[in-house]
GUGU-978313 format. One record per residue (C-alpha): x, y, z. Coordinates in pm, whole numbers, plus 50000, padded with zeros to 5 digits. Example, Ala and Ser with C-alpha at 12.3 -4.5 7.8 and 13.67 -1.06 7.14 Angstrom:
BEGIN
512304955050780513674989450714
END
This chain:
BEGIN
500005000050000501695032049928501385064650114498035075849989495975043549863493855046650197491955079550123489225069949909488005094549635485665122649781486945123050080486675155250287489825158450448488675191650613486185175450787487545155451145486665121451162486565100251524488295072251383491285094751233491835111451570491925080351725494485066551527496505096851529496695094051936498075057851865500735070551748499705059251345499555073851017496025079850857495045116350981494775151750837495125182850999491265180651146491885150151299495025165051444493395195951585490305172951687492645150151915494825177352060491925195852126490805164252350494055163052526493855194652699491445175952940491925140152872495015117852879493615104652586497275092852394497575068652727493655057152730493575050352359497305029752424495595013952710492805004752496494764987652222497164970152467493574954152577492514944952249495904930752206495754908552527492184901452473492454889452119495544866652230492944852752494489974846352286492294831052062493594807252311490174796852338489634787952005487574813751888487764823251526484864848851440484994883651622482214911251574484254945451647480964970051733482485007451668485634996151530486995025651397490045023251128491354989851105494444994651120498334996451396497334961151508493764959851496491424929951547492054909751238495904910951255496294901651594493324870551525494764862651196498484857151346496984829651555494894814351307494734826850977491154813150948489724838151158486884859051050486594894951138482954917451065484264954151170481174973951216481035011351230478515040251112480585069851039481235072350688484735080750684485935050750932483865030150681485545040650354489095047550516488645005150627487284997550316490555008750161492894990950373491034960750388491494951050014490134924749887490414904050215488124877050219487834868850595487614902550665484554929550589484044964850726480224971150754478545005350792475975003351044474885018351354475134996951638472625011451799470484986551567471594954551663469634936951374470704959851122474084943251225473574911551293471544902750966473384920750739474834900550449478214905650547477874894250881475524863950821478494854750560481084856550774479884848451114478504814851209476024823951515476054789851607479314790551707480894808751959481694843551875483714870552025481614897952065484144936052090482854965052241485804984752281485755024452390481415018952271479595026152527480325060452650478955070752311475175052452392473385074552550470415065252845468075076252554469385047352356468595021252618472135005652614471214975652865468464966852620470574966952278473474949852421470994922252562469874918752210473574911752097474254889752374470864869052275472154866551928475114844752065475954808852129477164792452422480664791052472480814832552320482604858552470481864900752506484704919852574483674957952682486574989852788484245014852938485115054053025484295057053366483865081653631485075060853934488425070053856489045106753788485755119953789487085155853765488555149653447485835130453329483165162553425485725182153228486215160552923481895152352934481575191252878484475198652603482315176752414478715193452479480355228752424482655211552084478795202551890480345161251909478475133551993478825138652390479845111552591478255088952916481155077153117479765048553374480745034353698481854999253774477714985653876476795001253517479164988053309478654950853499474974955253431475834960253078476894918853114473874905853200473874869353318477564864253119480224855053342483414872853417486374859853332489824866653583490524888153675487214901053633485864936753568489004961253638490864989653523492254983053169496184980853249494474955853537493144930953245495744900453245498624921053193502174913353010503464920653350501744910353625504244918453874503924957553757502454979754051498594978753949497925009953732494745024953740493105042353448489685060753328488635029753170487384994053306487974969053083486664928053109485654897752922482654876553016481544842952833478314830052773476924797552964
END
């Protein structure tokens, strides 16, 4: 892929995008100068370059875990670019069978993925909202990619601070977790307020006052709740850096997300 081949035609470049900001606070290459301003914009109440790392250092370890359980189809709700080590790299080094539906509704993340995905056959990004489960989990991609009769790793990843209580987030993630079989697995990293809820107040109004989709950071029972009658996995619900990680004998960092894995009965 050469320098430009991921900016499809028609692409405003003037215009920020979530998932470009996002991937410019990991530290990767597909932004413009929007995206730039967007994310530093974010930083002057957020520590959002180490939440974002913490994030994909969680995907990382997750994906290495639901791999080691034989799982080979994941569902990545909100997925943003797919790209620095996303999902399908990290699922395909362990089995190159693996099957990965990226699902996300803003139309730049969907065209941007589109472009870097190729013509990959075990992997499809699908515009959708997730706020829809069924407009997800019937779409054609998905029903060709993802067996629901088999367990499935369900990835909700930095999601649900962007459902709102209007969008009845209990309910629609119920609806995904009904869609599953036995033996499936949701991962969820949460922004929460149990942390640093000073920063969170601040970083909860930079985006009401900025005209972006505002955020819902959650405590520790809300996020749980989100689970339903799944069951944790160690070491349970816990800060992010806290989920399983590369060294356990590091002191126990906190963070302003809470990150787990649960599995299906």
């Amino acid at each position: 892929m050469t320098a430009t081949d991921w900016i499809p035609q028609g692409i405003d470049r003037a215009e920020p995008s979530a998932a470009r900001a996002y991937d410019y606070l990991l530290g990767g290459p597909h932004h413009f100068e929007a995206d730039r301003q967007l994310a530093e914009k974010v930083l002057t109440v957020l520590p959002a370059r180490t939440m974002s790392r913490q994030n994909r250092e969680f995907l990382h370890r997750v994906v290495a875990f639901l791999a080691g359980e034989g799982i080979t189809q994941y569902l990545d709700l909100g997925s943003g670019l797919p790209t620095l080590g996303n999902v399908h790299e990290a699922a395909q080094r362990a089995d190159a069978a693996s099957r990965v539906v990226y699902v996300d509704n803003e139309d730049a993340a969907v065209a941007h993925g589109r472009c870097l995905l190729g013509d990959s056959t075990n992997t499809v990004m699908l515009q959708a909202d997730v706020r829809e489960p069924q407009s997800v989990l019937d779409a054609s991609p998905t029903r060709q990619l993802i067996d629901f009769s088999q367990p499935v790793a369900l990835l909700m990843l930095g999601v649900t601070q962007f459902l709102h209580d209007a969008d009845e987030p209990r309910e629609l993630i119920r609806r995904y977790r009904e869609a599953l079989a036995p033996g499936s697995c949701l991962a969820i990293a949460s922004f929460t307020w149990d942390n640093d809820p000073d920063t969170m107040r601040r970083t909860v109004e930079m985006f009401k006052e900025s005209g972006r989709t505002p955020i819902v950071p959650r405590t520790r029972a809300e996020v749980l709740d989100f689970l339903g009658d799944f069951e944790l996995v160690d070491p349970g619900l816990v800060y992010a850096p806290q989920w399983r990680p590369d060294q356990p004998d590091a002191p126990a960092a906190r963070s302003n997300l809470y990150a787990g894995v649960a599995r299906k009965p």
